[in-house]
C-alpha positions in Angstrom: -23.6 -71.6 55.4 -23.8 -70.1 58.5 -27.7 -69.0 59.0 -28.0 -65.1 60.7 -30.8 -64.6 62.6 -32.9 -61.4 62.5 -33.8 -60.2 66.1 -36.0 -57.2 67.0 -33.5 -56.5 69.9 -31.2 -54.9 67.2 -34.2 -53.0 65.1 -33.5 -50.2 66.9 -30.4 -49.9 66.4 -30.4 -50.8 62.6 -33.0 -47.9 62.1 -30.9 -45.3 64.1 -27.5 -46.4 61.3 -29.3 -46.1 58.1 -30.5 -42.2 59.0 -28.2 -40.2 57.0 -30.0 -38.0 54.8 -33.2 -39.1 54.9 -35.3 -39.2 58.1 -38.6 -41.3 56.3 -39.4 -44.9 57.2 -41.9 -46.7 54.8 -43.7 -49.9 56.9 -45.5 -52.1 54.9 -48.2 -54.5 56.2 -50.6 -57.1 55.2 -54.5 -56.0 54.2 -56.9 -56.9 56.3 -58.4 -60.7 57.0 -54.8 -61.9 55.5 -52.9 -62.5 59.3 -53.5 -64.7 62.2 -54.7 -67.9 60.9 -53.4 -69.9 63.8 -55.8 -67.8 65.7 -58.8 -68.0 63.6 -57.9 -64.8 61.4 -57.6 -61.8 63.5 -55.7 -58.3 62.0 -54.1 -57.4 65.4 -51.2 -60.1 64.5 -50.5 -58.1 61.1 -47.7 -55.1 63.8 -49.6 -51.8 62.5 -46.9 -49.1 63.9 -50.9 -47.5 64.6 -51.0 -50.3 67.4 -50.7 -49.4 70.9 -52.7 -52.1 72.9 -51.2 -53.2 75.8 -53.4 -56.4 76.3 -50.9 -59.6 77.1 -49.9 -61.0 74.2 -50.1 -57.6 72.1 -48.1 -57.2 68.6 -48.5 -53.7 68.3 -45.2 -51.8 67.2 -47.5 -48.5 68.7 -44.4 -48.5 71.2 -41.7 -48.4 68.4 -43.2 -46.1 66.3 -43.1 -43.3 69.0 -39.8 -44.2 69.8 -38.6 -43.4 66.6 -40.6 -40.4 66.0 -38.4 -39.2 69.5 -35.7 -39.3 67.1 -37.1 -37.6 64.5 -38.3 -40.0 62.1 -41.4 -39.7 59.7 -43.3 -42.9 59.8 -45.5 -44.4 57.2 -47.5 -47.2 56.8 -48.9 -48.7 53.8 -51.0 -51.9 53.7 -51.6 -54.3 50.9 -55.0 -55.8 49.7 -57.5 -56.8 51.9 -58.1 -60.7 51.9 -60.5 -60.5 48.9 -58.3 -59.4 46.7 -54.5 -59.7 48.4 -52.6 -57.3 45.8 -49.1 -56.3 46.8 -47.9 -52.7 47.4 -47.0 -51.1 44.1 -43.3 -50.2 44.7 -42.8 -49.4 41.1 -45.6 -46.3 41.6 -43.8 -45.5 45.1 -40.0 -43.1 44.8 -38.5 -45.6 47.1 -35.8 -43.4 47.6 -37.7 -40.9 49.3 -36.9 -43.7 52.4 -34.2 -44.5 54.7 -35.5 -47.9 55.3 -38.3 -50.0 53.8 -39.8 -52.1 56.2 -41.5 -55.7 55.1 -42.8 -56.4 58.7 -46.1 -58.3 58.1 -46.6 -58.1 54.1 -47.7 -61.4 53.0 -48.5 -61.7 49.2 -47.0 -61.7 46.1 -44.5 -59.1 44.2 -44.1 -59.3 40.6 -40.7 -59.3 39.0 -40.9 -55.8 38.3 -41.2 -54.5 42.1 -38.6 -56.6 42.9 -36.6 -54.6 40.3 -37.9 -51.6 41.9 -36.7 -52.6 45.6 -32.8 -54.1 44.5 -32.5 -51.0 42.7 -33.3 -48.8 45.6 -31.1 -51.1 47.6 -27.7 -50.8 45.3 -28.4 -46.9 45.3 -27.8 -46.9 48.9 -31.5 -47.6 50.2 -32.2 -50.1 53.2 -35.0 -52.8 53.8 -35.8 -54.3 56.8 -37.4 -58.3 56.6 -39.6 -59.1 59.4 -41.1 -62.7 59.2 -43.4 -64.8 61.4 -45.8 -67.3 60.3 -48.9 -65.8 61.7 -48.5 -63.1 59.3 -50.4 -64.7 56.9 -53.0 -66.8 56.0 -50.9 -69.7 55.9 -47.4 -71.4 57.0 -45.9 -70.4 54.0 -47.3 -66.6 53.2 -45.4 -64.4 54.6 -41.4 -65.8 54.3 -42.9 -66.8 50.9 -43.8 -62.7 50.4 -40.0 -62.1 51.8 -38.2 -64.5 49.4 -39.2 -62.6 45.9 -36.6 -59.7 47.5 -34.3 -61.9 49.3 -33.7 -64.4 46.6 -31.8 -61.7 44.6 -29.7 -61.3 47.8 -28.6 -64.7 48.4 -30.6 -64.6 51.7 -33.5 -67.3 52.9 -36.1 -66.4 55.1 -36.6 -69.8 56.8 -40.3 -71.4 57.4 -41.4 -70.0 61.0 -40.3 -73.8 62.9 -41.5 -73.2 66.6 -38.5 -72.9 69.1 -35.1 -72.1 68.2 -31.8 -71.5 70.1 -28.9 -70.1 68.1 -25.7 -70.2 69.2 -23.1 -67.0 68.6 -20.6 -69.4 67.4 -23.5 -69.9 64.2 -22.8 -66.1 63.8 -20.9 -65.2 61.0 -18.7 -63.2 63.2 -19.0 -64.8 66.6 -16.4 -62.4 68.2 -18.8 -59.1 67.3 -18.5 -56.6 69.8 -22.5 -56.1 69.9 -22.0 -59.9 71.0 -20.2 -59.7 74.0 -21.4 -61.2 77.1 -24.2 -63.0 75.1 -23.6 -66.7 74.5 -27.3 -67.5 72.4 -30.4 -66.0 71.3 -33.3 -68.8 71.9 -36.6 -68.2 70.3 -40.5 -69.3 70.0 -42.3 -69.1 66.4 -39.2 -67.1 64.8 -37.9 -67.1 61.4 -34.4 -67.6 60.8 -32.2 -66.1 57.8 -29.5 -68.0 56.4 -27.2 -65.7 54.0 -25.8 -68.3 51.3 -23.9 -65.5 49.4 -21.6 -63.1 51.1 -20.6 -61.2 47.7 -23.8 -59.6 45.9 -22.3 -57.3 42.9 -23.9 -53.8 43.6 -24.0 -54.6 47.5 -21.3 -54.0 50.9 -22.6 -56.4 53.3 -22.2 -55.7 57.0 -22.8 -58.8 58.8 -22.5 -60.2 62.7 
């Protein structure tokens, strides 16, 4: 199947579409000493939306979070175990749908079975998530699309191993001809994490794809 690929030029956009009746985003990040192992360990690479350093080379989402507080959004930001212990966000303790959109931007552990239940649930009663992945998340290669897959398994969706550079052409787009397309002939990438969506008919789910 045709793999989509999830860029941060659209995030914008995909927050402004899910605010209906509900103006809360929930981000959730990974604890502290669990991110940046190709650079020795260092928490800056784990996005906090509390981030605002403008140093080259900066993954702060500082810049984003005040955008979308301009458009009235309530942000929060919740951050799973520290390295010594690494335990998830408890999303069955959490009323999901309190949220517009739940955002997995640099979680990297484990969720049982049963927060996995918590999160499709939310999802088939109208909620939205949001899967950010990049290997420097974690501690390892693996972590944090690892920490993805538990949701996106139920989905029919992989989130691909970070592998270095990428180019994607439109024509890999499940609908090359989008609108939101136009003009724009590939997306071409360093240390990203493609999606590839295996399963177009979820029961419970209306997918809206490009």
């Amino acid at each position: 199947m045709k793999p989509a690929l999830c860029q941060l030029l659209f995030l914008f956009l995909c927050f402004s579409s899910f605010a209906q009746d509900n103006d809360k985003i929930l981000f959730i990040k990974g604890g502290s000493g669990t991110g940046g192992f190709l650079e020795g360990g260092q928490d800056h690479q784990l996005c906090s939306i509390d981030d605002y350093d403008t140093w080259g080379g900066n993954h702060g989402w500082g810049t984003l979070a005040d955008a979308l507080r301009d458009e009235g959004f309530v942000l929060e930001e919740i951050s799973e175990g520290a390295a010594e212990d690494n335990t998830p966000v408890d999303l069955t303790a959490i009323t999901l749908s309190d949220y517009a959109v739940i955002v997995f931007g640099s979680n990297n552990t484990a969720y049982s079975s049963e927060m996995v239940d918590a999160l499709e649930q939310y999802i088939k009663a109208g909620g939205a998530a949001l899967f950010i992945s990049d290997a420097n998340f974690g501690s390892d290669w693996h972590k944090a699309p690892d920490s993805d897959q538990h949701f996106l398994g139920r989905f029919g969706w992989t989130m691909n191993q970070d592998g270095g550079t990428y180019t994607v052409s439109t024509d890999d787009f499940a609908v090359p001809t989008h609108s939101i397309l136009t003009g724009i002939s590939a997306f071409k990438g360093e240390g990203v994490s493609p999606i590839t969506v295996s399963d177009y008919t979820v029961e419970g789910l209306s997918l809206i794809h490009i």
